[in-house]
C-alpha positions as CSV (number, residue, x, y, z in Angstrom):
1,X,147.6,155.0,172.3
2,X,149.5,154.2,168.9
3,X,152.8,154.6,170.9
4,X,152.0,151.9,173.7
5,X,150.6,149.5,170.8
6,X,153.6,149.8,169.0
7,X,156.3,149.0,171.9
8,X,153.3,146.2,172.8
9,X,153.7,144.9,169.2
10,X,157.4,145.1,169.3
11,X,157.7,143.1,172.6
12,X,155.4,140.7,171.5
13,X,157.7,139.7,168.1
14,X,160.6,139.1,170.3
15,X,159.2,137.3,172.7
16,X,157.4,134.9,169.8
17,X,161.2,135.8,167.7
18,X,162.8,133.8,170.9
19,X,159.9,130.7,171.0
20,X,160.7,129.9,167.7
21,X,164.6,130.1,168.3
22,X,164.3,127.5,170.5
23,X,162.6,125.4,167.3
24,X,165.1,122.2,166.0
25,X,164.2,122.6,162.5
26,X,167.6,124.6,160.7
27,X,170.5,122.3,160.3
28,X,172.2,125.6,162.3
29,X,170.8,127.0,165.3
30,X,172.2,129.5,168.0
31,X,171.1,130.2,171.5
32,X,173.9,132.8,171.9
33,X,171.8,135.8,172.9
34,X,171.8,136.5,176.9
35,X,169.0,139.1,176.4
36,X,166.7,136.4,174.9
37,X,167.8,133.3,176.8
38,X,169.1,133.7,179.7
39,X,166.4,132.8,182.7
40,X,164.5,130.0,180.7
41,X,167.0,127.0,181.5
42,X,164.3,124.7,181.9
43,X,162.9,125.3,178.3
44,X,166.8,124.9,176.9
45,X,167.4,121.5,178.9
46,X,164.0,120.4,177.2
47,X,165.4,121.5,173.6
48,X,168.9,119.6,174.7
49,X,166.9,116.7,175.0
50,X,164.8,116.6,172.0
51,X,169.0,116.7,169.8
52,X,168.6,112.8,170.9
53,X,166.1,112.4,167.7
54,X,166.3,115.4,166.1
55,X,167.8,114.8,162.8
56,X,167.8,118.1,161.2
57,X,170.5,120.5,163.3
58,X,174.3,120.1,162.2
59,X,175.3,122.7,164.1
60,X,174.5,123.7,167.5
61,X,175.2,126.9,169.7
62,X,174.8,127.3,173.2
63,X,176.3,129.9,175.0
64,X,176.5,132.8,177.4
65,X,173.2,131.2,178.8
66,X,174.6,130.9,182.4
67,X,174.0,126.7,181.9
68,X,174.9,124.5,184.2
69,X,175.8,120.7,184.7
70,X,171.8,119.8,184.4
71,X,171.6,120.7,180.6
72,X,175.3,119.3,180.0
73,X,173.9,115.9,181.1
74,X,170.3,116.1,178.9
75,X,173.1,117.1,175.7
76,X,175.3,114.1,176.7
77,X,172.2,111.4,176.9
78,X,171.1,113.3,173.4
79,X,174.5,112.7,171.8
80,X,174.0,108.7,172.3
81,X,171.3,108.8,169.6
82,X,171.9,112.0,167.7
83,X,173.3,111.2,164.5
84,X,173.4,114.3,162.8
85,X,175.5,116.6,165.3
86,X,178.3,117.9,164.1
87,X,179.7,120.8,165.7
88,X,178.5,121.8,169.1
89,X,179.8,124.7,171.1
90,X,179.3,125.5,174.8
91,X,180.8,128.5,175.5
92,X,180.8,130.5,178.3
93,X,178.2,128.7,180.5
94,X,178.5,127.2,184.4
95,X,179.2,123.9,183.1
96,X,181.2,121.5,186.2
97,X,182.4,118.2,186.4
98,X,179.2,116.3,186.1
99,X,178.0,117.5,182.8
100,X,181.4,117.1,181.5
101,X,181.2,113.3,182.1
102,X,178.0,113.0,180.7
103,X,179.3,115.0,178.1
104,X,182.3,112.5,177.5
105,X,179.3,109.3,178.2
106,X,177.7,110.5,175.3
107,X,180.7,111.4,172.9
108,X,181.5,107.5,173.5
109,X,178.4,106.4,172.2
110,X,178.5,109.6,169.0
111,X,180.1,108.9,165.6
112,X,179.5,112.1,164.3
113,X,180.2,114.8,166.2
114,X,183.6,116.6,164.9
115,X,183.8,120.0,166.8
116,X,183.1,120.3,170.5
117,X,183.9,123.5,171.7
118,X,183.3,124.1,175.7
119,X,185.8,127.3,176.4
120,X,185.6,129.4,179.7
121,X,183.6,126.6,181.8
122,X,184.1,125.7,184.8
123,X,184.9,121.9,184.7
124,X,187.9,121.7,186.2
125,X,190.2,118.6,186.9
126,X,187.6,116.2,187.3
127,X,186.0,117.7,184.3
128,X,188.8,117.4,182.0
129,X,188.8,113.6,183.0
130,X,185.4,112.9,182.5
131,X,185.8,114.6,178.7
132,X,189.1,112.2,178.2
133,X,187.5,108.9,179.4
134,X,184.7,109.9,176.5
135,X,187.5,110.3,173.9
136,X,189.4,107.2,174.6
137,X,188.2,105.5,172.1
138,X,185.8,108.2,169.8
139,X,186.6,108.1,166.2
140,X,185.0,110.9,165.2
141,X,185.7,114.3,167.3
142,X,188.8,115.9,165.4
143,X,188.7,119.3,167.7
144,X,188.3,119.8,171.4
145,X,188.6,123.3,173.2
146,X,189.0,123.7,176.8
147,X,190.3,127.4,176.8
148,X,190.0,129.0,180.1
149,X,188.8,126.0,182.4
150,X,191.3,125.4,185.2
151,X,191.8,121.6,184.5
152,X,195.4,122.0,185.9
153,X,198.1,119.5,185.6
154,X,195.5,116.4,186.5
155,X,193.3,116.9,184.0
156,X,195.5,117.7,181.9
157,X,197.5,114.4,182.5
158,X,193.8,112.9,181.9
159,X,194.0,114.1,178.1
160,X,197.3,113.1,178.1
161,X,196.6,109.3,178.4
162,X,193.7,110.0,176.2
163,X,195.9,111.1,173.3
164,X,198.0,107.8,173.4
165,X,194.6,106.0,172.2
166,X,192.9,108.5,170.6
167,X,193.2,108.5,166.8
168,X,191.0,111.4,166.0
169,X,191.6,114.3,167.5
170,X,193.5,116.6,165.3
171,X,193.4,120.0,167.6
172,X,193.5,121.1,171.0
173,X,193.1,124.1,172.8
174,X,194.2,124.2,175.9
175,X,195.2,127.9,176.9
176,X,194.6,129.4,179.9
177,X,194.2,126.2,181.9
178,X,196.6,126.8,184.9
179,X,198.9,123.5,183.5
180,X,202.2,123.5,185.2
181,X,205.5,121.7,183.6
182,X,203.9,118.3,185.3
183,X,201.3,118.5,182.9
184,X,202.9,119.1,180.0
185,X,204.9,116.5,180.7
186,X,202.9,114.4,180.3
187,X,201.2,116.2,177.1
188,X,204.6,116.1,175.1
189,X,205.2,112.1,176.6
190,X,202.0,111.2,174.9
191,X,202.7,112.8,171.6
192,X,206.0,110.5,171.4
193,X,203.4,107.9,170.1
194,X,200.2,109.9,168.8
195,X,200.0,110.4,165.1
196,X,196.7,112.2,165.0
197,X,197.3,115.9,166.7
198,X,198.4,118.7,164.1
199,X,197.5,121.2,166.7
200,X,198.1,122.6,170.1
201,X,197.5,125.5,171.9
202,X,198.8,125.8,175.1
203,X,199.2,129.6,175.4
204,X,199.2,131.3,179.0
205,X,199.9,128.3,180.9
206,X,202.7,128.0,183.5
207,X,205.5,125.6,180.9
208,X,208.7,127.5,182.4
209,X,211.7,125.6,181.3
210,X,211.5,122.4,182.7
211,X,208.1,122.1,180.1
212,X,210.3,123.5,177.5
213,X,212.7,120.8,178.0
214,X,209.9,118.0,177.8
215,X,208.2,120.4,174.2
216,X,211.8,119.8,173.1
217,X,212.6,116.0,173.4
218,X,208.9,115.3,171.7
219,X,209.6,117.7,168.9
220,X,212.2,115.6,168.5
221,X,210.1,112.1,168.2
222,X,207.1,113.7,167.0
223,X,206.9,114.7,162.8
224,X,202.7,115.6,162.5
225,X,202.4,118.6,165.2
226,X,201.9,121.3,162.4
227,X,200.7,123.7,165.2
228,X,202.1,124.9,168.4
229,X,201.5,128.0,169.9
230,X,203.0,128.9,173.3
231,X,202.3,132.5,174.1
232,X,203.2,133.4,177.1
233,X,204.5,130.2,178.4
234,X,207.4,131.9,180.4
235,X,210.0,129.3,179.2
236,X,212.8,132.0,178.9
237,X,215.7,131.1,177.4
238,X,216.4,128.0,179.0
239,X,212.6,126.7,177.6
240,X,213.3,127.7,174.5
241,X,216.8,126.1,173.7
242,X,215.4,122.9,173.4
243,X,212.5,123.8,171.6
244,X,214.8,125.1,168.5
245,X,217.5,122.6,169.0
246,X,214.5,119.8,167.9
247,X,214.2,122.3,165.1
248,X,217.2,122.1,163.6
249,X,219.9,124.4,165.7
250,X,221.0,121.1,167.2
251,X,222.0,119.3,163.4
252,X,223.3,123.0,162.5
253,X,225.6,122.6,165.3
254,X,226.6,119.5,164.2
255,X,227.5,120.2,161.1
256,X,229.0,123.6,161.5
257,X,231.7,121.6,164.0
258,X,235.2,120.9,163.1
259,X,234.8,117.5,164.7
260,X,234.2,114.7,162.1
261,X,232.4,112.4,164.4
262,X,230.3,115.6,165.6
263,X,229.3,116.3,162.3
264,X,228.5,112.5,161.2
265,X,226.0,113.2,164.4
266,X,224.3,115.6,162.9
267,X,222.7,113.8,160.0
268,X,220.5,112.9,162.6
269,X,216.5,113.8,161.8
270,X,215.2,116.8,162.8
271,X,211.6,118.1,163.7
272,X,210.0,118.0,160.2
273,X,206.3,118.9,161.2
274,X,205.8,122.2,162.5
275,X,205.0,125.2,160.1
276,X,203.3,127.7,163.0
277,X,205.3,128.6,166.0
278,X,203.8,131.0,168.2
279,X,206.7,131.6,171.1
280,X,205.7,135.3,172.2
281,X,206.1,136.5,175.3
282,X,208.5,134.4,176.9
283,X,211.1,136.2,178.2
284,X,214.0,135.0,176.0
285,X,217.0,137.1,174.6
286,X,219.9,136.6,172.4
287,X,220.6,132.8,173.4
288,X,217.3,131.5,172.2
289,X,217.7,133.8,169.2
290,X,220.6,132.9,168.2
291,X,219.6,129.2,168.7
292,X,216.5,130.2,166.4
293,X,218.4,131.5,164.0
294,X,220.7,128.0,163.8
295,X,217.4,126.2,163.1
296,X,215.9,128.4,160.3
297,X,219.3,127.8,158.5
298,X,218.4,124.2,158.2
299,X,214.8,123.7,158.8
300,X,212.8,123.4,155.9
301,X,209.2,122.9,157.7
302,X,209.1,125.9,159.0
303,X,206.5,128.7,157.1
304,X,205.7,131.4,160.5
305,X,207.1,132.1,163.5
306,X,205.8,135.0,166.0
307,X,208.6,135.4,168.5
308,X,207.2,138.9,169.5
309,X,207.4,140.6,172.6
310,X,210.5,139.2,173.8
311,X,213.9,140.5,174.9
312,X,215.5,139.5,171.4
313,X,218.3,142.2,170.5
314,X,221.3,142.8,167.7
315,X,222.8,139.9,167.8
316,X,219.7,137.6,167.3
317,X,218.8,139.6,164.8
318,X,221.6,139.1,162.7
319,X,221.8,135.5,163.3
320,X,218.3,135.5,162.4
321,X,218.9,137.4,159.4
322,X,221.7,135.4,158.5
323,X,219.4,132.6,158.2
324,X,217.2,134.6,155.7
325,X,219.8,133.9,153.3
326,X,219.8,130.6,152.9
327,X,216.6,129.9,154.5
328,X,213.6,129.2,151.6
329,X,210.3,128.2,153.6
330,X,209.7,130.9,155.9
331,X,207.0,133.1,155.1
332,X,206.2,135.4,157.8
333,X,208.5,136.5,160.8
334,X,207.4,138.8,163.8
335,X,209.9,140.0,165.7
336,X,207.7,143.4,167.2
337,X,208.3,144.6,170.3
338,X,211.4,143.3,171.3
339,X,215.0,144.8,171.6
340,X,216.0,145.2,168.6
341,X,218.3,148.8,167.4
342,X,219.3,150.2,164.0
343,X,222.6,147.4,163.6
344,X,220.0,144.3,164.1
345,X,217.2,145.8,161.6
346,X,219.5,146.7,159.0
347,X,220.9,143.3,159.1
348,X,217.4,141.9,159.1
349,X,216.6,144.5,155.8
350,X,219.7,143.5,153.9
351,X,218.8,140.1,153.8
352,X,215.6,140.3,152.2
353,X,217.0,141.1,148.8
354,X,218.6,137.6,149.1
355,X,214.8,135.8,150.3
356,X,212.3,135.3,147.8
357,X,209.7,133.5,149.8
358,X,209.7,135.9,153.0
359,X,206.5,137.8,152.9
360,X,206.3,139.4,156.6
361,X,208.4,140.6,158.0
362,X,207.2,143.1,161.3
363,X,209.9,144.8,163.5
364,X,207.5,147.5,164.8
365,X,207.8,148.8,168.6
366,X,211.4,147.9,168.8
367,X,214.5,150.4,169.6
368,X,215.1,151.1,165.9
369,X,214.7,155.0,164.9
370,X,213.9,156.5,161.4
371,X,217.7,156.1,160.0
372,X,217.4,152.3,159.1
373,X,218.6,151.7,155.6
374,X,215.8,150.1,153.5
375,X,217.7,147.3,151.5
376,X,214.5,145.0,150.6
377,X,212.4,146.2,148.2
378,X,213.0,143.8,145.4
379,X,211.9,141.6,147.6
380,X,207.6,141.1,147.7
381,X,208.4,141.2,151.9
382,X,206.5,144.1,153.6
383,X,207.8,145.9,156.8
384,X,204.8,145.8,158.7
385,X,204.9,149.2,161.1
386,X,209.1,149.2,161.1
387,X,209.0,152.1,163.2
388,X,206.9,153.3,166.0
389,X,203.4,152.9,164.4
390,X,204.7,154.9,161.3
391,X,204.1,152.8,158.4
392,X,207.0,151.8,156.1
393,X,206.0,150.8,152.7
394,X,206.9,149.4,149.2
395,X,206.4,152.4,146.4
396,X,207.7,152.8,142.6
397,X,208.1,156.7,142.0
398,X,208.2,157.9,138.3
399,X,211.2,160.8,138.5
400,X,213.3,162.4,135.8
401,X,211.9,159.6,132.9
402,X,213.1,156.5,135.6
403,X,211.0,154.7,138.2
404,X,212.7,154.8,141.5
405,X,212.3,152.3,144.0
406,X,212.3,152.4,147.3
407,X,209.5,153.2,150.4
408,X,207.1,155.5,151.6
409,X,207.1,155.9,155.1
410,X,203.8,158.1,156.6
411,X,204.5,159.9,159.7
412,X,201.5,161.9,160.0
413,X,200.2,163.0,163.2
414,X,203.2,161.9,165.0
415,X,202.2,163.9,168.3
416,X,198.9,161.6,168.6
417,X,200.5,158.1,167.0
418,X,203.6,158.2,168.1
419,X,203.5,160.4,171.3
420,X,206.5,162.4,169.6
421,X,206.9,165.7,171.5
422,X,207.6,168.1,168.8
423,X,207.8,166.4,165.6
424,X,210.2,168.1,163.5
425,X,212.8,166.6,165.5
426,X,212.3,163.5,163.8
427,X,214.3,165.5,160.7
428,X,217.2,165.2,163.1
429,X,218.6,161.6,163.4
430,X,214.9,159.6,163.2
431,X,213.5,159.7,159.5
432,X,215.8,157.4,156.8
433,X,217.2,159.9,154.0
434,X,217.0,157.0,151.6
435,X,213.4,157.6,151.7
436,X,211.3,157.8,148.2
437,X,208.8,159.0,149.8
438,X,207.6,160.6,152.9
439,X,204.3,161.8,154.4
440,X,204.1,163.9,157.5
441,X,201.0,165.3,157.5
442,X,199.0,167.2,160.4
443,X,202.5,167.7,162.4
444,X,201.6,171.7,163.1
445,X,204.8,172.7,161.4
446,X,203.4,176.1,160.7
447,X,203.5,176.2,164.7
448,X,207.6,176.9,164.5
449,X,208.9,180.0,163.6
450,X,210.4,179.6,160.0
451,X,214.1,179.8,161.6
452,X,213.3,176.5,163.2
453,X,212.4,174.7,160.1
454,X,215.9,174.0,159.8
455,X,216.2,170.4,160.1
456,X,213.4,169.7,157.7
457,X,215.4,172.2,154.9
458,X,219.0,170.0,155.5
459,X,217.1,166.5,155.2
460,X,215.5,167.6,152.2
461,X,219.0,168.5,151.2
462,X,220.3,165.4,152.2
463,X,217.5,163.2,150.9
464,X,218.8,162.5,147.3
465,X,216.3,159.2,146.5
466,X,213.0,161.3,147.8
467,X,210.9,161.8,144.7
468,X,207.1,162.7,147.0
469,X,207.2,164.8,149.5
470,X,203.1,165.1,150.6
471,X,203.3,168.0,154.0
472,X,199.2,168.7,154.2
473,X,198.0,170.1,157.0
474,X,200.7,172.1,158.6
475,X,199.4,175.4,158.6
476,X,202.7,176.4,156.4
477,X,202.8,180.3,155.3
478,X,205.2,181.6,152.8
479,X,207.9,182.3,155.7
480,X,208.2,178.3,155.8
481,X,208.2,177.5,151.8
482,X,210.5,179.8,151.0
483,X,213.6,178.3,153.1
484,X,212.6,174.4,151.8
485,X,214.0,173.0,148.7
486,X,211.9,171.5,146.4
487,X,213.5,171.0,143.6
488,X,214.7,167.1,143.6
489,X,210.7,166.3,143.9
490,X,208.8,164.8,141.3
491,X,205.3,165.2,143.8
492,X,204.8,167.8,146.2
493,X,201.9,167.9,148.4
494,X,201.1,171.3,149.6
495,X,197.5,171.6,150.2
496,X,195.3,172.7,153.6
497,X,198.4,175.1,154.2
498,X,198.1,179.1,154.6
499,X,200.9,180.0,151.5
500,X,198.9,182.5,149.8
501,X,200.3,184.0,146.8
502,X,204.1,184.8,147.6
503,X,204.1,181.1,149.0
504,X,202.8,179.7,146.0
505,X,205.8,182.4,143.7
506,X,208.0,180.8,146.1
507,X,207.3,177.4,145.4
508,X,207.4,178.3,141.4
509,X,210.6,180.0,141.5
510,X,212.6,177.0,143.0
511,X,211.2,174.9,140.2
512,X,211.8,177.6,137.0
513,X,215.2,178.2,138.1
514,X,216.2,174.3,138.0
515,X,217.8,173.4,134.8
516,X,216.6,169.4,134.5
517,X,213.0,170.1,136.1
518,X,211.5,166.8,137.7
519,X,208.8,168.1,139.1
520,X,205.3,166.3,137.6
521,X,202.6,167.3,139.9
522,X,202.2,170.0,142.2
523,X,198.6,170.3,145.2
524,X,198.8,173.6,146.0
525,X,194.5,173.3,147.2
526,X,193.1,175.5,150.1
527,X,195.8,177.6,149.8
528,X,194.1,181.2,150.0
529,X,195.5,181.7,146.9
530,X,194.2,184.1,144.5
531,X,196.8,184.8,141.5
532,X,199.8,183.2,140.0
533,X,202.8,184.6,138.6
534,X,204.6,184.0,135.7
535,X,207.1,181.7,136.8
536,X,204.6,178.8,136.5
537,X,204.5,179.0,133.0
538,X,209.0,178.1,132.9
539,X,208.1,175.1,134.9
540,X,208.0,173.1,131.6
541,X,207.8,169.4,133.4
542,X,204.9,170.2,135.1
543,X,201.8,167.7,134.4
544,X,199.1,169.3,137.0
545,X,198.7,171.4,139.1
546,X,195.7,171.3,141.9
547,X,193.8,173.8,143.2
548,X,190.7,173.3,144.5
549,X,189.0,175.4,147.6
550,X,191.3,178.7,146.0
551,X,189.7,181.6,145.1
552,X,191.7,181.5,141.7
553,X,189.8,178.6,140.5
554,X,186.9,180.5,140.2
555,X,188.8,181.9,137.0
556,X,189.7,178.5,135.4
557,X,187.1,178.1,132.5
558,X,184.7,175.2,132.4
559,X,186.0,174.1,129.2
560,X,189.6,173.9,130.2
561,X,188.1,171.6,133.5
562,X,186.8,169.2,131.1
563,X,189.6,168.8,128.8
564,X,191.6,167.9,131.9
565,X,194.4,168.7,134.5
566,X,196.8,169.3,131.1
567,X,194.7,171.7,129.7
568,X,194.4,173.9,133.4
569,X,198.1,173.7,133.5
570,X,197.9,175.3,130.1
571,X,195.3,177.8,130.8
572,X,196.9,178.9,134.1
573,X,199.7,179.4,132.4
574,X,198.8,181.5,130.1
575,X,196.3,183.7,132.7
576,X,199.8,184.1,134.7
577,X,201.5,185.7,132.2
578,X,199.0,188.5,132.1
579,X,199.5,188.8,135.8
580,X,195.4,189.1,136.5
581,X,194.8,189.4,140.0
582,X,191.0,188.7,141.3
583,X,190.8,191.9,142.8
584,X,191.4,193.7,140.0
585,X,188.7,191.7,138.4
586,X,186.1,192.4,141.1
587,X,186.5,196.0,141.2
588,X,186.5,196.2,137.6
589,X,189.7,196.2,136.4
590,X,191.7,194.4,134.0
591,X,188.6,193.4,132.0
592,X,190.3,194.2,128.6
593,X,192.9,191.2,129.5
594,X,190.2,188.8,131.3
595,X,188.2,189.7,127.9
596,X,191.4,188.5,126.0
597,X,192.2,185.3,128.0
598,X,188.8,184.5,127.7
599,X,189.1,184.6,123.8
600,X,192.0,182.8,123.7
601,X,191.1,179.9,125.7
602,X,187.3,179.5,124.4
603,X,186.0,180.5,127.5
């Protein structure tokens, strides 16, 4: 029937699809699709060994294919007379020892081959060595990654005495590789003398201190490591102490001492070459931090540093900060996650006033609460997530004829993103009163009895910078408005509430009665609101008003809606001051003053 043709058909085009996938003829192919590709090793070894004169592909893909040491060694016999090959990637395959030295026999032999990328393998030791003895002397292969393929402190002593000769290889990855402080020993040995490497990864690998001691001492001889991440290295504090010393707490030291001699010591060089340090979960606290913050001070290499997830606290945060002062590289800073309370974080925000360069700065999921004083917005820095997943901000807010500067934090749904039990306890002691402007939408405030509202009505009285106040979504009657002040506001978001009309006269009043009005724009939508009272025509400030999904819209002419959110303003006015209510108007009444709006307004 059609329906069996058709899933015929459709089989048949990816089956013929997957034969001419296997085709040499695009200078970039992939064999990356398990679904296609896994079970026909046989016709992938042949393709492996038709790269010896193929000399159209560039670029070659081979993964999640479930390969083994046979195709490794038809690729390395390829790559002795492929001279095209340029980036080859074997990811996530079986391949061993064997096809790794056949691998490395052919990358002898290959002067064109840049990228080889062999990541969660299974090659081992004797793997590793059979790669290095390749690379001794390659001139070509500037990036080699091993992620995730248990070489251990052998092979990676191999690559070690590789990188003494090698004058290619520009990046290594080496993460996940079980290396101990024995092999990075004799990783950081080798870079005493090579010249080439501007990156290393050695992320989740067992350094502990003892390899932070070795990472240290060739900082301190090496000037072209531009990379170096260490994630997870568990060096603690006694890894990373050395690490920073070679970056420049060691000459701060120096120079900070009272001893002459000491001082003349500390004119000696310092690590020039790293911009990226990636030390992340390692366990380290105040020590290191302050030891961090004595390098930034002087360092002038330096552009990022992720020291995340660590047990950094106040006082390496204000030494940190401290360094922000003078400091004038340093582009991005991540300190999430750590220890860090209100007396670190405002340190850290009062510095970036002072810093012209910083540009990230994230202190989220630490111990600071709501209350931190935002010192740094003429600063371009941004406070990624300073709080608890609630996003703190940069905004300019147009009050009262002046623009006020300051942040907009958004604390909306704070029961699902930030697990807060009962989020108007926030108002309490969590939410920063030098605020300019706050969202907390979707917090089912409407859920409290209006008595309870209380510490919402004293931050608002308390909150003398907040210009936008934006509370959709809260279920809000006229019980809750009318014990709020609005009045400081130049925005108030309203809308998706249940005020109805005394809610929306409440609102109104606090505005008419206000002698220097500030008040620009006003979303009053889905509302269930279906007149207005005079007191929005005193509210003289007022730009626009918004009310869509009421059922007093339905009176707002189309002529008015097309001159623009001035001209409703207007027109509501004017409709309010003849106190129609759409009742009236449905059951017939009032129709000589509808008639005479109408008239008035051109509608």
């Amino acid at each position: 029937n059609v329906f069996e043709r058709a899933s015929t058909l459709g089989a048949n085009a990816l089956q013929e699809r997957a034969e001419r996938s296997l085709q040499l003829d695009t200078a970039c192919v992939r064999f990356d699709q398990p679904a296609h590709f896994q079970g026909r090793g046989d016709e992938l070894v042949a393709t492996a060994r038709r790269m010896g004169s193929n000399s159209v592909v560039t670029s070659l893909t081979v993964g999640l294919c479930s390969l083994d040491d046979t195709f490794a060694t038809a690729m390395g016999e390829s790559l002795k007379t492929n001279r095209t090959l340029q980036l080859l990637n074997l990811w996530d395959n079986k391949i061993g020892p064997l096809g790794a030295e056949a691998l490395g026999k052919g990358l002898d032999c290959n002067a064109t081959i840049l990228v080889l990328n062999m990541r969660s393998n299974v090659l081992g030791p004797n793997g590793a060595l059979g790669l290095a003895k390749g690379m001794l002397q390659s001139c070509s292969l500037t990036s080699l990654q091993l992620r995730y393929n248990g070489i251990g402190d052998a092979g990676a002593t191999a690559l070690a005495t590789m990188l003494i000769k090698n004058k290619s290889l520009k990046d290594m990855d080496l993460s996940r590789n079980k290396i101990r402080s024995d092999g990075v020993d004799a990783l950081m040995k080798s870079l005493w003398s090579n010249r080439a490497l501007t990156a290393l990864n050695l992320r989740l690998n067992a350094v502990c201190d003892k390899g932070g001691i070795s990472v240290g001492a060739a900082l301190s001889h090496n000037s072209t490591l531009c990379t170096l991440d260490l994630m997870g290295c568990d060096l603690g504090d006694s890894g990373c102490v050395p690490i920073f010393n070679a970056l420049g707490a060691a000459k701060h030291k120096a120079l900070m001492s009272d001893n002459v001699a000491t001082r003349r010591m500390g004119a000696s060089r310092i690590n020039g070459g790293v911009r990226t340090l990636i030390v992340s979960e390692n366990g380290f606290s105040d020590i290191a931090a302050v030891t961090l913050g004595m390098a930034l001070c002087v360092n002038r290499a330096l552009s990022s540093v992720d020291a995340s997830r660590n047990r950094v606290a106040d006082a390496g945060a204000k030494r940190i900060a401290d360094a922000l002062l003078v400091n004038t590289r340093l582009t991005e800073l991540r300190l999430h996650d750590n220890l860090i309370e209100n007396e670190g974080a405002n340190h850290l925000s009062k510095a970036l006033p002072h810093n012209a360069i910083l540009r990230t700065l994230d202190l989220s999921h630490n111990s600071t609460t709501f209350d931190v004083q935002t010192h740094g917005f003429v600063t371009a820095a941004v406070l990624e997530d300073f709080s608890n997943d609630f996003n703190l901000t940069p905004v300019a807010v147009e009050r009262g004829g002046r623009t006020e500067e300051g942040y907009r934090q958004d604390v909306s749904r704070a029961a699902e993103v930030g697990k807060v039990a009962r989020p108007l306890d926030l108002f309490k002691e969590k939410i920063s009163p030098s605020l300019v402007s706050l969202v907390f939408g979707a917090n089912h405030l409407g859920a409290e009895p209006p008595a309870a509202m209380a510490p919402l009505e004293d931050y608002l009285r308390t909150a003398q910078n907040l210009c936008e106040l934006r509370l959709p979504r809260n279920a809000l009657t006229h019980d809750h408005t009318r014990l709020l002040c609005f009045t400081a506001l130049a925005f108030l978001d309203l809308a998706h509430n249940l005020l109805g009309n005394s809610g929306a006269d409440a609102v109104f009043t606090q505005f008419k009665n206000m002698r220097a009005q500030k008040i620009r724009e006003i979303d009053l939508s889905n509302n269930r609101i279906s007149k207005f009272t005079p007191n929005l025509g005193f509210i003289t400030s007022l730009e626009a008003i918004y009310i869509d999904d009421n059922i007093v819209k339905r009176m707002v002419p189309t002529s008015a809606v097309q001159a623009g959110g001035r001209e409703v303003k207007n027109w509501l006015t004017k409709w309010c001051l003849q106190q129609l209510h759409i009742a009236e108007v449905t059951r017939g009444h009032g129709k000589s003053a509808q008639s005479q709006s109408h008239k008035t307004n051109g509608g």
